[in-house]
N, C-alpha and C positions, 0 to 999 in steps of 0.2 A: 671733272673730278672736283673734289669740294674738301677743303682742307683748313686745317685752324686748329685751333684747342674745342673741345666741347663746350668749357664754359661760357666762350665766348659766342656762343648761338643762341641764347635765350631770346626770343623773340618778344618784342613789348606789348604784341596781341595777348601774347600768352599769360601778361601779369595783370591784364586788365579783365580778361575773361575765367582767368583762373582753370582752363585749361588748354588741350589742344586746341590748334583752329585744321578741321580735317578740309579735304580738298572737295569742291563742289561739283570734282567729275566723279562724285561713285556714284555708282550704279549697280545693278541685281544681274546674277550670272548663276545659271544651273551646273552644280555640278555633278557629272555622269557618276550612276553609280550599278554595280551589278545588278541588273534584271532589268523591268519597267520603269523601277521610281528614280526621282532624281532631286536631291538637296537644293533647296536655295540656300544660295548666301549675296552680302553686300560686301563687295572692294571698296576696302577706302583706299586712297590714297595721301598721305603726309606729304609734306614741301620736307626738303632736305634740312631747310632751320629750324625744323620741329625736330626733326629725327635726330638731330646732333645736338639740341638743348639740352644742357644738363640735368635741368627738371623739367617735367610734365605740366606738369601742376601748381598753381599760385593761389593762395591764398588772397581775398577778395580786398579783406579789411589789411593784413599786416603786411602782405607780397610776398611771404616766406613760402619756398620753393621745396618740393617734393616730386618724386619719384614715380611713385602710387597716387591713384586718383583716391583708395581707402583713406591713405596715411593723409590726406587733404583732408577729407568730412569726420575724420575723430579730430583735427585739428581744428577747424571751424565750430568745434562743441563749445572749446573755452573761450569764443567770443561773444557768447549769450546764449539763451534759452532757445532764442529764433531760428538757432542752428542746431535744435537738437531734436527737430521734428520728422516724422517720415519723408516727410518730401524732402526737407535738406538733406535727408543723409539718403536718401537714392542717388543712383551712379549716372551723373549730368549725360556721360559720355552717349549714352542711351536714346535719351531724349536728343540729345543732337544731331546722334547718325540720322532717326526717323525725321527729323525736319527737313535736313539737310534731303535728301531720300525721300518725301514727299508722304511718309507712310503716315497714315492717323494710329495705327499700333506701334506701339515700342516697344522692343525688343524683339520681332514679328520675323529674324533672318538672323542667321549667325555674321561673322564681322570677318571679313578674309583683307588682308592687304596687298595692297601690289606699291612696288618700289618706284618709284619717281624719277629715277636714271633712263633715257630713252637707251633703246637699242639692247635694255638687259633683258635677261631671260625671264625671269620678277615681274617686268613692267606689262600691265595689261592690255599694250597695244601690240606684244610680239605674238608671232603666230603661236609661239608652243607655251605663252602664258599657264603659268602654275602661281596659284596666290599664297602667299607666307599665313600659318595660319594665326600668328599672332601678334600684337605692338613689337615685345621682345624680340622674338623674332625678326620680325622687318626691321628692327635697330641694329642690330646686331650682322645681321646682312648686309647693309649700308653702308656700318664702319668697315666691315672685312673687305665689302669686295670695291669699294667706290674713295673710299678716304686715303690717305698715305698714311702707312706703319710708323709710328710714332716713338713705338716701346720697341726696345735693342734689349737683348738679352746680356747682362752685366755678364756672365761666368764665358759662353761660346764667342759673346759679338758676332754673331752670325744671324744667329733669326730673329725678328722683327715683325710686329704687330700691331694691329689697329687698336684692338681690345686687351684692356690690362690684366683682365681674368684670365684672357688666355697667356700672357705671358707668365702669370702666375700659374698655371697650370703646366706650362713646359717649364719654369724653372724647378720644379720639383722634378723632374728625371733629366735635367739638363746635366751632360756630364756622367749619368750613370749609363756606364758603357757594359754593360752583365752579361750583353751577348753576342757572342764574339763565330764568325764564320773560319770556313778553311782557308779562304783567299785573303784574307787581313782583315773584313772588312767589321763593326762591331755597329751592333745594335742598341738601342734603349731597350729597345719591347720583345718579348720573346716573338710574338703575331708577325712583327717584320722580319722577322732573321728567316722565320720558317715560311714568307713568304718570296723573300731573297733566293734563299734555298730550291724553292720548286721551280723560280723559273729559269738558273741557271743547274743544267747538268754538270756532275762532277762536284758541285758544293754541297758540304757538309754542316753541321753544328760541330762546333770544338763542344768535345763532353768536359767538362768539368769547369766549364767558361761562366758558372753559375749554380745556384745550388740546387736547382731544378735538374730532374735525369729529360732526355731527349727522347723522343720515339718515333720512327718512321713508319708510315704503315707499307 
């Protein structure tokens, strides 16, 4: 498990190269798809001090750290002219998967990730491997299921999270109790109470536990 603040993972490859440094085990992997034909794609794979840096991306000349590899090359404009050519503002990431990847085309496979934790479901050495289709994604993955919950909910003190969006996203019905069962028990979300409901016999919805009417079929 791998735990810190985020800030504190900024790797010093990363402000030197001005972007990721991917992992030098990807590789090409077909994925199955209905009938005959079948999708290439490339797994990368990130080290865990990528995934938890709080920027991506570094600026060459200044070190100033970003997010977006885009919000890097409009920023790289106001350091001169040199940076405002086709090639500079193409996206590095590209050209790096195909080197790293052996490929003389770039761009030539779409970009699947697998998680860097052994033994997880993500990771591309488990048997039942399924690749993250995206950076955000496979970020996001990382902190949920690998980092320790950092963020406590100020109103419950009860739930606890990796990601601050998500606790921004349960503070806004944390506390709003609008659906309420036979047996005491109350819900945030109408979807759970009426899932509550089916799988206990004899539970009910309280009618008027909100301003919604109820229906059973």
């Amino acid at each position: 498990m791998v735990s810190g603040n985020n800030g504190d993972h900024a790797v010093n490859s990363n402000k030197i190269h001005g972007k990721l440094e991917f992992s030098r085990t990807a590789e090409k992997k077909k994925e199955p798809k209905l009938g005959s034909s079948s999708k290439e794609y490339d797994v990368i794979e990130l080290n865990a001090a990528d995934l938890l840096a709080k920027y991506s991306h570094y600026c060459q000349v200044c070190g100033k750290g970003f997010k977006r590899d885009a919000n890097l090359r409009m920023h790289m404009r106001a350091h001169g002219d040199e940076y405002k050519t086709t090639a500079a503002l193409t996206n590095p990431a590209k050209t790096m998967i195909a080197a790293l990847l052996g490929d003389k085309e770039v761009g030539s496979g779409a970009r699947k990730y697998s998680c860097p934790q052994e033994g997880c479901r993500w990771n591309k050495k488990h048997p039942r491997f399924t690749p993250l289709k995206s950076l955000v994604c496979m970020k996001n993955h990382y902190k949920r299921s690998h980092c320790p919950k950092m963020y406590v909910c100020k109103q419950c003190e009860k739930k606890q999270f990796s990601l601050l969006s998500d606790l921004r996203t349960h503070e806004k019905h944390c506390g709003d109790l609008r659906w309420r069962c036979s047996c005491g028990t109350n819900f945030s979300r109408k979807d759970k109470l009426m899932g509550h409901v089916a799988l206990f016999v004899g539970h009910t919805p309280i009618i008027g536990s909100a301003s919604c009417s109820f229906t059973k079929n």
